[in-house]
Every structure is written in C-alpha cells, then in structure tokens.
PDB file with one MODEL, atoms N, CA, C and O in Angstrom:
MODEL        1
ATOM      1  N   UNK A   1     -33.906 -13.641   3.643  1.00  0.00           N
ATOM      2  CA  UNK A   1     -33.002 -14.503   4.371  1.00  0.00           C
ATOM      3  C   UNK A   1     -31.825 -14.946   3.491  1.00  0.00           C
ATOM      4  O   UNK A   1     -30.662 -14.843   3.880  1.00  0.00           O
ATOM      5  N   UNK A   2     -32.106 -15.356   2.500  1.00  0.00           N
ATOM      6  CA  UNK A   2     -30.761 -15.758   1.316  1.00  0.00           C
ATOM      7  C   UNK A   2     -29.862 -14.340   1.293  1.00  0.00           C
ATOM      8  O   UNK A   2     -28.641 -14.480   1.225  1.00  0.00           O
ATOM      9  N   UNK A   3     -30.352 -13.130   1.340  1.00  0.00           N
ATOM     10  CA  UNK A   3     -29.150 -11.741   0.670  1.00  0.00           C
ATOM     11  C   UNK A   3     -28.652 -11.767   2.562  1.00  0.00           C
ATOM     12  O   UNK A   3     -27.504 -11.404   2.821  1.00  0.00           O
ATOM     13  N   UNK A   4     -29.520 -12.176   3.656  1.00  0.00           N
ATOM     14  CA  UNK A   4     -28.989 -12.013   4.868  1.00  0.00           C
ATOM     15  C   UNK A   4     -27.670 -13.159   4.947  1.00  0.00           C
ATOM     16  O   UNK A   4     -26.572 -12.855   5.413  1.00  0.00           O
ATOM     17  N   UNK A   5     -27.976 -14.387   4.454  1.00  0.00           N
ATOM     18  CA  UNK A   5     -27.022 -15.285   4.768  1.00  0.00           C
ATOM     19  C   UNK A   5     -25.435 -15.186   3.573  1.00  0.00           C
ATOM     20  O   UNK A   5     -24.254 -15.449   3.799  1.00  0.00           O
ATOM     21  N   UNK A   6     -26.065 -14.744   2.457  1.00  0.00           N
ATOM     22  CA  UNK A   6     -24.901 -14.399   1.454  1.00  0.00           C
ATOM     23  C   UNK A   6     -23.999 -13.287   2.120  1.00  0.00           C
ATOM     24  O   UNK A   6     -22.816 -13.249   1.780  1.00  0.00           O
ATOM     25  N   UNK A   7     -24.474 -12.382   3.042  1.00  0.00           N
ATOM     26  CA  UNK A   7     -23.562 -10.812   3.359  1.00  0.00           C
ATOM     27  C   UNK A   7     -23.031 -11.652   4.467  1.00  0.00           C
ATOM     28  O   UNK A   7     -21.823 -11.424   4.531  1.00  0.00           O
ATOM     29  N   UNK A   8     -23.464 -12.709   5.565  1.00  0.00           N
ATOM     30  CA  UNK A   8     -22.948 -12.977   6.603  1.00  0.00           C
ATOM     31  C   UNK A   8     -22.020 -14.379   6.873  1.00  0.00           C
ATOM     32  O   UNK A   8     -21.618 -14.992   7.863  1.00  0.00           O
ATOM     33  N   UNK A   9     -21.934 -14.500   5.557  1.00  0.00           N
ATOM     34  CA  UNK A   9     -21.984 -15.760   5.779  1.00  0.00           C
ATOM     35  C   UNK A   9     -20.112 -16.077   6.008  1.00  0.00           C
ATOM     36  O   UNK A   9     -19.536 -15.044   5.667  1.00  0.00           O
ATOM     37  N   UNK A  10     -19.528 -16.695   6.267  1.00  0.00           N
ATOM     38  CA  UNK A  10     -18.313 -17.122   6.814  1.00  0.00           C
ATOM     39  C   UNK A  10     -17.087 -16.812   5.853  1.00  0.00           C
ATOM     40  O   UNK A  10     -15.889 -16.706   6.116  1.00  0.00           O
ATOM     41  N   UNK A  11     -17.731 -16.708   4.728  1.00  0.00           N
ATOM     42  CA  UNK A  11     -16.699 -16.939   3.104  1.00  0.00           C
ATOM     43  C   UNK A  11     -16.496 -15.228   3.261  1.00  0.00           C
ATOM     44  O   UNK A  11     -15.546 -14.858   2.572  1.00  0.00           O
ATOM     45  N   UNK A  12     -17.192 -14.060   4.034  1.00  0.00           N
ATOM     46  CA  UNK A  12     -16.959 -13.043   4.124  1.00  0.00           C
ATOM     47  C   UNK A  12     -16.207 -12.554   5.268  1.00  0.00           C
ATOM     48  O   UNK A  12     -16.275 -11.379   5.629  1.00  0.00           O
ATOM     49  N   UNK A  13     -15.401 -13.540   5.916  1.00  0.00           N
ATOM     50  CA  UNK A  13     -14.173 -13.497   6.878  1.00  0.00           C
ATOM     51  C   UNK A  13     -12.887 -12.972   6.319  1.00  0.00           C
ATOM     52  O   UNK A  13     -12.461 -13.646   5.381  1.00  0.00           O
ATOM     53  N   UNK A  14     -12.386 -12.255   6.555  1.00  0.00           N
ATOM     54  CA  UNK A  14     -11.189 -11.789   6.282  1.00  0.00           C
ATOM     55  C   UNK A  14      -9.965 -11.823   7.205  1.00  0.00           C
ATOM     56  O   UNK A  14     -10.257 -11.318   8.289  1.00  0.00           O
ATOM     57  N   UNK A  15      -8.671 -12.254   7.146  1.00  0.00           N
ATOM     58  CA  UNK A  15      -7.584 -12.024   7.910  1.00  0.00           C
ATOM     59  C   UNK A  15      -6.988 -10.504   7.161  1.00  0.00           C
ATOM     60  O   UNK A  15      -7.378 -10.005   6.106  1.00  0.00           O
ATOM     61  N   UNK A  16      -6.186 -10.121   7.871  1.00  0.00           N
ATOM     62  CA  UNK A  16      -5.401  -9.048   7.714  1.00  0.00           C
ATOM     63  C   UNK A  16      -3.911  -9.196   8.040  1.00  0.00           C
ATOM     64  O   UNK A  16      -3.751  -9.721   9.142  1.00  0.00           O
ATOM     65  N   UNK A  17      -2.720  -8.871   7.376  1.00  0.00           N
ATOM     66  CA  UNK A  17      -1.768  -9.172   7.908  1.00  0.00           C
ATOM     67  C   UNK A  17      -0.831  -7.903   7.301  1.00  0.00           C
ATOM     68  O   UNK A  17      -0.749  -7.598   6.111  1.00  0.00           O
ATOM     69  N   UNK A  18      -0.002  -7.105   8.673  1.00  0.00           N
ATOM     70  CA  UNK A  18       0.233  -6.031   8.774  1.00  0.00           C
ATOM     71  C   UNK A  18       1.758  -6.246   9.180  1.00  0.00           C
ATOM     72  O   UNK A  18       2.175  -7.273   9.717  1.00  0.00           O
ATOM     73  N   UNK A  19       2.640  -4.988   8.807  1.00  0.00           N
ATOM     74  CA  UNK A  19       3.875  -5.164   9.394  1.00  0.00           C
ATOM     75  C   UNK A  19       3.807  -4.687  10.947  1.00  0.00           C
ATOM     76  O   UNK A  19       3.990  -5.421  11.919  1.00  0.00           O
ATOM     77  N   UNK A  20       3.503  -3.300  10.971  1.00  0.00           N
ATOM     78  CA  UNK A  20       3.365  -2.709  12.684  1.00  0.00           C
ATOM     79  C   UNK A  20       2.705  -3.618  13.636  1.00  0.00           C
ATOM     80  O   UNK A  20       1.651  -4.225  13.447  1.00  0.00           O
ATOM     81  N   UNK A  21       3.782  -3.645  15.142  1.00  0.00           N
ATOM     82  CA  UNK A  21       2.812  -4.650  15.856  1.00  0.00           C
ATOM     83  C   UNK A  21       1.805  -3.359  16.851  1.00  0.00           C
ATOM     84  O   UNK A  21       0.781  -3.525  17.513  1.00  0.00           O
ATOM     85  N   UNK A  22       2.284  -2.621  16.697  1.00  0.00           N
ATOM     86  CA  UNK A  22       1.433  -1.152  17.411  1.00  0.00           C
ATOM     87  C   UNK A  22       0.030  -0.445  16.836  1.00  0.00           C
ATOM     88  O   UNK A  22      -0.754   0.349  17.355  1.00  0.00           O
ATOM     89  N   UNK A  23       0.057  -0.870  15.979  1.00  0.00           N
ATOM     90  CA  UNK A  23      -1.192  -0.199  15.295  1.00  0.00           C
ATOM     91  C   UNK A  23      -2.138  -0.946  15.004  1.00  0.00           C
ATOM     92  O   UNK A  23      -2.799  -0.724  13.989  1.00  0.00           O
ATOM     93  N   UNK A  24      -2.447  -2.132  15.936  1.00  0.00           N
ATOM     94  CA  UNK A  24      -3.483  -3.324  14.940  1.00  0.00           C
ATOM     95  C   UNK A  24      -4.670  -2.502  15.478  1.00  0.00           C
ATOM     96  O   UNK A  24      -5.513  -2.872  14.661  1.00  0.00           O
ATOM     97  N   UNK A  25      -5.383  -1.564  16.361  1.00  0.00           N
ATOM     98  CA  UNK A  25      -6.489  -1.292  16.526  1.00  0.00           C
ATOM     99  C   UNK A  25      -6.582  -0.150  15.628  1.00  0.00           C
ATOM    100  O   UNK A  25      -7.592   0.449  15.260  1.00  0.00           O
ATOM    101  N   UNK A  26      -5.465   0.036  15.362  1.00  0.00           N
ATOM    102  CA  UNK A  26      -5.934   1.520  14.176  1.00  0.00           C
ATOM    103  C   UNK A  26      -6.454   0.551  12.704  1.00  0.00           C
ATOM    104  O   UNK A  26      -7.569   0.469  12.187  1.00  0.00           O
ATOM    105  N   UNK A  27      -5.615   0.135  12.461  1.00  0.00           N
ATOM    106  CA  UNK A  27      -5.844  -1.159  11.149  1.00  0.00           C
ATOM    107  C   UNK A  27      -7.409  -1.960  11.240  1.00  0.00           C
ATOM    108  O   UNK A  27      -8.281  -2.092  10.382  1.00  0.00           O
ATOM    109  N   UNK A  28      -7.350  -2.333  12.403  1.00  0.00           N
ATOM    110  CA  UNK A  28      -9.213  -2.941  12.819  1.00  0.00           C
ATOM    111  C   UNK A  28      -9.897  -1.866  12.579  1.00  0.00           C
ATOM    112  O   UNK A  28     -10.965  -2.085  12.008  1.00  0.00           O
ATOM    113  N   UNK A  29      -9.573  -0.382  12.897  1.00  0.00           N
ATOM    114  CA  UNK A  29     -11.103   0.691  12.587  1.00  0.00           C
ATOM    115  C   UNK A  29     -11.062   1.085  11.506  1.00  0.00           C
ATOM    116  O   UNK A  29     -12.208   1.364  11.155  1.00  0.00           O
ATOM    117  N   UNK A  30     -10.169   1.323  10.546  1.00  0.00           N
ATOM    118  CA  UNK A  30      -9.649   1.734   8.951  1.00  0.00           C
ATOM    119  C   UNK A  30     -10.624   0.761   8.218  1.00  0.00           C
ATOM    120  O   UNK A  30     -11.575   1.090   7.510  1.00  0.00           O
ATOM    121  N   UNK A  31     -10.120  -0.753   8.586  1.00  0.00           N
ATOM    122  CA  UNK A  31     -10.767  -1.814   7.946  1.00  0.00           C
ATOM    123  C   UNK A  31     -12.524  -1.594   8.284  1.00  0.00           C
ATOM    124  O   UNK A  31     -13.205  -1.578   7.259  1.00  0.00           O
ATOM    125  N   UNK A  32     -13.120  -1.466   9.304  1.00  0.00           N
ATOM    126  CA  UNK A  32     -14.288  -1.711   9.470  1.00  0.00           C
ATOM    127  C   UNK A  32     -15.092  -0.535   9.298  1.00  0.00           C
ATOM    128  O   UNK A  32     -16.292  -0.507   9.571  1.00  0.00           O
ATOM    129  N   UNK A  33     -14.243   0.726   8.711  1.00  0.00           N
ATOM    130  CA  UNK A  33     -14.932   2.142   8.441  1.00  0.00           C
ATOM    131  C   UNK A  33     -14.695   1.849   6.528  1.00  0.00           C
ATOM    132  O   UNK A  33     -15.078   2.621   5.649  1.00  0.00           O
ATOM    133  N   UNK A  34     -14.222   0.988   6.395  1.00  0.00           N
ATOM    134  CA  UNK A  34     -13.753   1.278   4.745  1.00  0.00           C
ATOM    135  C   UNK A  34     -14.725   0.175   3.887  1.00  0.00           C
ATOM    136  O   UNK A  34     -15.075   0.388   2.726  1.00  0.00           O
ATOM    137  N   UNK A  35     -15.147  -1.194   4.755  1.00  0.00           N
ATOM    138  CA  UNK A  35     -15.502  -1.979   4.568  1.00  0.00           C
ATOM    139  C   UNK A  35     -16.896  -2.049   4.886  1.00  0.00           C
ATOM    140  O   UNK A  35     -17.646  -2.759   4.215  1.00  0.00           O
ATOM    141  N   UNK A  36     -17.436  -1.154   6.166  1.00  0.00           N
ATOM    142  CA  UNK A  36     -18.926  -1.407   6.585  1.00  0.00           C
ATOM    143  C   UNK A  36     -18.661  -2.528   7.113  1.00  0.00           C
ATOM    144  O   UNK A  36     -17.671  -3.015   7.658  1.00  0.00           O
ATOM    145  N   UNK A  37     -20.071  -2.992   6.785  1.00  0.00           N
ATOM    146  CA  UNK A  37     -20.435  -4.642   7.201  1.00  0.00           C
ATOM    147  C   UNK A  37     -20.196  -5.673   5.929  1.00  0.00           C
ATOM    148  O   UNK A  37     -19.821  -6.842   5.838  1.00  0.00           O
ATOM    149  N   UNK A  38     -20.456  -5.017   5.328  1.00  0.00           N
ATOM    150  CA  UNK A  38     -19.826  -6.255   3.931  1.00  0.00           C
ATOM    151  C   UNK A  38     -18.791  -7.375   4.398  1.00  0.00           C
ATOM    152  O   UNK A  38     -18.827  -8.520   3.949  1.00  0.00           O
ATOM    153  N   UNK A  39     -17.896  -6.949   5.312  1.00  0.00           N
ATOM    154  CA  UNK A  39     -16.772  -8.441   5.335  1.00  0.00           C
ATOM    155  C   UNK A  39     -16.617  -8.786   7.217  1.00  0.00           C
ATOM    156  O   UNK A  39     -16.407  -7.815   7.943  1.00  0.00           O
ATOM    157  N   UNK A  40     -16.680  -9.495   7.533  1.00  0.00           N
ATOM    158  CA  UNK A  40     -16.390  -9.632   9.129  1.00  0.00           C
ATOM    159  C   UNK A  40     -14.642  -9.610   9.325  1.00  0.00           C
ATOM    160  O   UNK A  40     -13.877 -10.377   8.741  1.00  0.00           O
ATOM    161  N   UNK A  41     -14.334  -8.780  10.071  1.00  0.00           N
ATOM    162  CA  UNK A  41     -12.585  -8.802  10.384  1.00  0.00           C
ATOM    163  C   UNK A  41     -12.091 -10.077  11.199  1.00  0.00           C
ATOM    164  O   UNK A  41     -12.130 -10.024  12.428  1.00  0.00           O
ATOM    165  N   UNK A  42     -11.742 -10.941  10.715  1.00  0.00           N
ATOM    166  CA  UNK A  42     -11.452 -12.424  11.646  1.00  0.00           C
ATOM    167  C   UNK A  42     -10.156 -12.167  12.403  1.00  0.00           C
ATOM    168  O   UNK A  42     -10.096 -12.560  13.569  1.00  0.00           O
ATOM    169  N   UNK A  43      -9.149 -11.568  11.877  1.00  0.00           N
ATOM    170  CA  UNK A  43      -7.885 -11.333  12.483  1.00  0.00           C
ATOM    171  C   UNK A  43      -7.404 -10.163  11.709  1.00  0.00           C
ATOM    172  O   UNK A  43      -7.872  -9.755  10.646  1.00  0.00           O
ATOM    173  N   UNK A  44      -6.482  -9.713  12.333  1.00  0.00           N
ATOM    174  CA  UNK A  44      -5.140  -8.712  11.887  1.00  0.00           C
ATOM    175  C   UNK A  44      -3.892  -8.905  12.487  1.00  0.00           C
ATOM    176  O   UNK A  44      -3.694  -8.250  13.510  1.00  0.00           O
ATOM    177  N   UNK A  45      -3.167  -9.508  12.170  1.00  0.00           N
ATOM    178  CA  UNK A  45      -1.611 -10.467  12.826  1.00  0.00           C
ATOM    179  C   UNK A  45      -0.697  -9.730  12.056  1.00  0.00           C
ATOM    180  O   UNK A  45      -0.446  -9.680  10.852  1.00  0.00           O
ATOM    181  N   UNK A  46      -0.112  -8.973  13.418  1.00  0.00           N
ATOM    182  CA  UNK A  46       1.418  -8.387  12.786  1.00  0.00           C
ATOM    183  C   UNK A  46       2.361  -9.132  12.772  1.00  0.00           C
ATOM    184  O   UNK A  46       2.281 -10.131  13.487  1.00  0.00           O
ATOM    185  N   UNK A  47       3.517  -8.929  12.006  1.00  0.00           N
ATOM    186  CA  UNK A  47       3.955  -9.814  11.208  1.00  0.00           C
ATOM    187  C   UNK A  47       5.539  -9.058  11.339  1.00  0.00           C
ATOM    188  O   UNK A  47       6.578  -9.707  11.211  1.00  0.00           O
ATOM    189  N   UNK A  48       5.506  -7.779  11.578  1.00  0.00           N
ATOM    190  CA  UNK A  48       7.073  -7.614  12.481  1.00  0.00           C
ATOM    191  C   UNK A  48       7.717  -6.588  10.953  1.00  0.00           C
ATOM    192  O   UNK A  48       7.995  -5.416  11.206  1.00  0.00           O
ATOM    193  N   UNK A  49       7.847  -6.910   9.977  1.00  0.00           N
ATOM    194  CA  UNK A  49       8.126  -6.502   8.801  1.00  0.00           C
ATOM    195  C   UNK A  49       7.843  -6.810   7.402  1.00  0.00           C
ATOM    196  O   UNK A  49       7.052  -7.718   7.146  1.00  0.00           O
ATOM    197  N   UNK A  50       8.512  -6.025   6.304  1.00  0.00           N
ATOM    198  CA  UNK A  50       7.841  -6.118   4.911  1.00  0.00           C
ATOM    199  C   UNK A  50       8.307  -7.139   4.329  1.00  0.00           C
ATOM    200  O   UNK A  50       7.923  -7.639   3.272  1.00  0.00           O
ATOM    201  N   UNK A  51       9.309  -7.528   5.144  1.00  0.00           N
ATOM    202  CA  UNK A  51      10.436  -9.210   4.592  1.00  0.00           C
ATOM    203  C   UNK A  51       8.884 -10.371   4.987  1.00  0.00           C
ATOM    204  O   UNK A  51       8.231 -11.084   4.225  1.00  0.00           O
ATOM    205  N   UNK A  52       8.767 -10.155   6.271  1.00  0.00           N
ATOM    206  CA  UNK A  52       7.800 -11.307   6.816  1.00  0.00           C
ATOM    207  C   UNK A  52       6.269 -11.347   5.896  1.00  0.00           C
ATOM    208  O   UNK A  52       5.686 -12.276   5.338  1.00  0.00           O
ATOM    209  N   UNK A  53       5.890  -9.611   6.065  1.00  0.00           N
ATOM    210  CA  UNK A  53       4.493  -9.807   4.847  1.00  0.00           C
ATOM    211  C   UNK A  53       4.517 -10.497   3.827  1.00  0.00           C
ATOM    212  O   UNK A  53       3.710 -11.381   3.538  1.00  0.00           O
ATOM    213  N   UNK A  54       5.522 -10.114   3.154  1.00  0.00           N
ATOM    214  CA  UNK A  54       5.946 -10.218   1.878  1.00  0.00           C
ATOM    215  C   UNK A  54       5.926 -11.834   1.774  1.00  0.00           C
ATOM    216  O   UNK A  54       5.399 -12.327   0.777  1.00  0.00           O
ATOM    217  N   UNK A  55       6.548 -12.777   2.889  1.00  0.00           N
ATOM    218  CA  UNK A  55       7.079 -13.918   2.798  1.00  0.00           C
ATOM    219  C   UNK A  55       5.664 -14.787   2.717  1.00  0.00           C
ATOM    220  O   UNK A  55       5.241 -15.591   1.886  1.00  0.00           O
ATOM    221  N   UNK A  56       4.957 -14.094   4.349  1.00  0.00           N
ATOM    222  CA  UNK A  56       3.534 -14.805   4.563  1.00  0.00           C
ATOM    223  C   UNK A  56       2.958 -14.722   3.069  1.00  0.00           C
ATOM    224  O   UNK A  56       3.192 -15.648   2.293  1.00  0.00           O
ATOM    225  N   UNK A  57       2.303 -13.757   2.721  1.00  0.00           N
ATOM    226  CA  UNK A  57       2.111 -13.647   1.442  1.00  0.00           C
ATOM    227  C   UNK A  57       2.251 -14.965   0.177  1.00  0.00           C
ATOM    228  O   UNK A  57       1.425 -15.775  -0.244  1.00  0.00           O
ATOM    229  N   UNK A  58       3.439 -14.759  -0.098  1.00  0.00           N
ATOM    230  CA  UNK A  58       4.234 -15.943  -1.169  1.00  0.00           C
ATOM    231  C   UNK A  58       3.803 -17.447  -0.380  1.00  0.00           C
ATOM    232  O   UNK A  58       3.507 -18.277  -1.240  1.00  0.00           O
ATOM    233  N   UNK A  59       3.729 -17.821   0.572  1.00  0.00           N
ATOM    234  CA  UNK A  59       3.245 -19.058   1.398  1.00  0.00           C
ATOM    235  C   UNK A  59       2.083 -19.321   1.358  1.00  0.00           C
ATOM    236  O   UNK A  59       1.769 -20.510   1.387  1.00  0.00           O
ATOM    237  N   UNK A  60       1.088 -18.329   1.281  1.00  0.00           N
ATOM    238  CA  UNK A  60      -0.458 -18.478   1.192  1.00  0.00           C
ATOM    239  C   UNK A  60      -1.133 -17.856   0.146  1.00  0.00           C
ATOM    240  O   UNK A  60      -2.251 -17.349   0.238  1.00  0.00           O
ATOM    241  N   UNK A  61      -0.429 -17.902  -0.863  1.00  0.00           N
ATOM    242  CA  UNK A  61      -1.086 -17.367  -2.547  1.00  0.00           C
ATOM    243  C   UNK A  61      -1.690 -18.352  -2.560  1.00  0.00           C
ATOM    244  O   UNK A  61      -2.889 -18.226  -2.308  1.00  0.00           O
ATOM    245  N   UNK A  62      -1.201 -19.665  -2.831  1.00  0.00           N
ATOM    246  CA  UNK A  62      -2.218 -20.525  -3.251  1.00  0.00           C
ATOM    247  C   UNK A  62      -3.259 -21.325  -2.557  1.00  0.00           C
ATOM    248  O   UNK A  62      -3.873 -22.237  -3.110  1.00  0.00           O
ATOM    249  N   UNK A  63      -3.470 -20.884  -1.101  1.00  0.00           N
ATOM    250  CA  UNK A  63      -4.610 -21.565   0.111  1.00  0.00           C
ATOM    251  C   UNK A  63      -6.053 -20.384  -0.241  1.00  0.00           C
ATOM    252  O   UNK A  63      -6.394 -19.211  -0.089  1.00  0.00           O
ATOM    253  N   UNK A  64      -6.434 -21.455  -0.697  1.00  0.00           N
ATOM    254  CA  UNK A  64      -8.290 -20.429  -0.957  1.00  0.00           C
ATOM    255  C   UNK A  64      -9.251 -20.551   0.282  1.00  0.00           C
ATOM    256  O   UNK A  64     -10.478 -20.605   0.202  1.00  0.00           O
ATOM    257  N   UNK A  65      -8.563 -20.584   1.358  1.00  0.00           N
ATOM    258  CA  UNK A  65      -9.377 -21.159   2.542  1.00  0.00           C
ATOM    259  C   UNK A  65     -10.184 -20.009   3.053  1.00  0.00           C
ATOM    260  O   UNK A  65     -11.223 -20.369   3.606  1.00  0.00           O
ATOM    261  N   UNK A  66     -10.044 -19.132   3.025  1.00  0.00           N
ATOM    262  CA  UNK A  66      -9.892 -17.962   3.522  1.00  0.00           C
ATOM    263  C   UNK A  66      -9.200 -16.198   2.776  1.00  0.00           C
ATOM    264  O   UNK A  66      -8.059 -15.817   2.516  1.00  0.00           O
ATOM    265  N   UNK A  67     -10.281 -15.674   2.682  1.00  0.00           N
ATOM    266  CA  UNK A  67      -9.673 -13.819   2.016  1.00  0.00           C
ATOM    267  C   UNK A  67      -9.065 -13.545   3.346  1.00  0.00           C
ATOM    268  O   UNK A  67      -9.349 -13.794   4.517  1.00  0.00           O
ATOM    269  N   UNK A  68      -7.846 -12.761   2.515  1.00  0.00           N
ATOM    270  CA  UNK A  68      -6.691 -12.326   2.730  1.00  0.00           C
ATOM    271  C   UNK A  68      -6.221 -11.057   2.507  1.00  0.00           C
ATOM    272  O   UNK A  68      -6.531 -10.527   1.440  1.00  0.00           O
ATOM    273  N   UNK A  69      -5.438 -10.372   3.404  1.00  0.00           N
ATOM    274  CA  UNK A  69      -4.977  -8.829   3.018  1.00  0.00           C
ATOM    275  C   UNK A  69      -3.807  -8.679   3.157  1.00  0.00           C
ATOM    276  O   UNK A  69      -3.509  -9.654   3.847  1.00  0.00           O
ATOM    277  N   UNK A  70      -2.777  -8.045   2.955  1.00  0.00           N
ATOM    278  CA  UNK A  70      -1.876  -8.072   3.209  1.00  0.00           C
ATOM    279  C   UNK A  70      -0.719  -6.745   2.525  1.00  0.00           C
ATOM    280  O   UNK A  70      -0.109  -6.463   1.494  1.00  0.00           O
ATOM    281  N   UNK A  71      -0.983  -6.190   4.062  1.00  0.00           N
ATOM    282  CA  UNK A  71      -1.174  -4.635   3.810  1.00  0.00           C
ATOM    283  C   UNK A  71       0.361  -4.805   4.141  1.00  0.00           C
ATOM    284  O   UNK A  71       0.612  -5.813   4.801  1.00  0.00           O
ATOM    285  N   UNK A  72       1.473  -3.974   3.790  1.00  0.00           N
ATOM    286  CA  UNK A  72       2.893  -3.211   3.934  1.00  0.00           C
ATOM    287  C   UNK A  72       2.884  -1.288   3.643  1.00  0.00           C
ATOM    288  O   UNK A  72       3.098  -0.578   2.660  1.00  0.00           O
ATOM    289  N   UNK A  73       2.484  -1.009   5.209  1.00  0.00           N
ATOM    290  CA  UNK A  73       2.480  -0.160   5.252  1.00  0.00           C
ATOM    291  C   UNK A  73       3.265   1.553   5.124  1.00  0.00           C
ATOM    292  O   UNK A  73       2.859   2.672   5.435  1.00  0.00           O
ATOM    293  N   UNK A  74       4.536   1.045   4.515  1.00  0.00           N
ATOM    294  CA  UNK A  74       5.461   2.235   4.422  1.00  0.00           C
ATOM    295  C   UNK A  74       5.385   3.218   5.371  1.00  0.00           C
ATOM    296  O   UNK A  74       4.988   4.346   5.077  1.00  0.00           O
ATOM    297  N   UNK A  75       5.782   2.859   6.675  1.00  0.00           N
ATOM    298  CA  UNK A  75       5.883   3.772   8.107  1.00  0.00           C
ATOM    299  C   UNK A  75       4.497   4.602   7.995  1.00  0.00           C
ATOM    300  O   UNK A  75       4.391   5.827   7.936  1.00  0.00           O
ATOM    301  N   UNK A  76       3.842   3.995   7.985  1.00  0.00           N
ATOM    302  CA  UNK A  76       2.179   4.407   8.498  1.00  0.00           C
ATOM    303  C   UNK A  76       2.681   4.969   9.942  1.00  0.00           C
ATOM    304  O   UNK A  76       1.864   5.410  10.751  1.00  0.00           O
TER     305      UNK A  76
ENDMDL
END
C-alpha cells in the first residue's frame, strides 16, 4: 500500500504546456505512452506560441505547487 500510494499519489500530477492548439490529443498519447503510469496527465493547455511558453514558463519557475512541462515544439 505505501509503493501504491507513493506512484499515485497527487505530487505525481503533471500539467503540460504546449504551443499547438491542434494537437493536444496527440501530446496527451505521446505523454501517456512515454510516461506509463508513473505520472497522472492533469492538463495540457495550449498556449498559442513559443513567445507565450516561453513567458508561462519564466512566471512559474518559481511555484513548486505542481510538475510542469513545457514543451516548444518546433512545427511538430
């Protein structure tokens, strides 16, 4: 029960934050084929461009609330 609650437990939530607003279900199966079950996908929020990633990014370096991704995809 402890290695069940350590793999599930909430601190293994992840956001994702992507430039394309077209591809978030491709980005959700990439993530959950690359990752397994190890991390739960909480979100993937496009973000429009590499100015905006980039920006979100620099705004939430220092919030430990929550793992973070923050993919700039070069015309994926």
């Amino acid at each position: 029960m402890a290695a069940y609650a350590a793999l599930y437990s909430t601190s293994n939530d992840i956001d994702i934050y992507v430039e394309d607003r077209t591809l978030v279900g491709l980005y959700e199966m990439i993530v959950r084929k690359v990752f397994g079950g190890a991390i739960r996908l909480a979100a993937v929020t496009p973000l429009g461009s590499k100015a905006n990633v980039v920006r979100e990014a620099l705004r939430l370096q220092n919030d430990g609330a929550r793992k973070r991704f923050f993919l700039v995809d070069g015309d994926f």
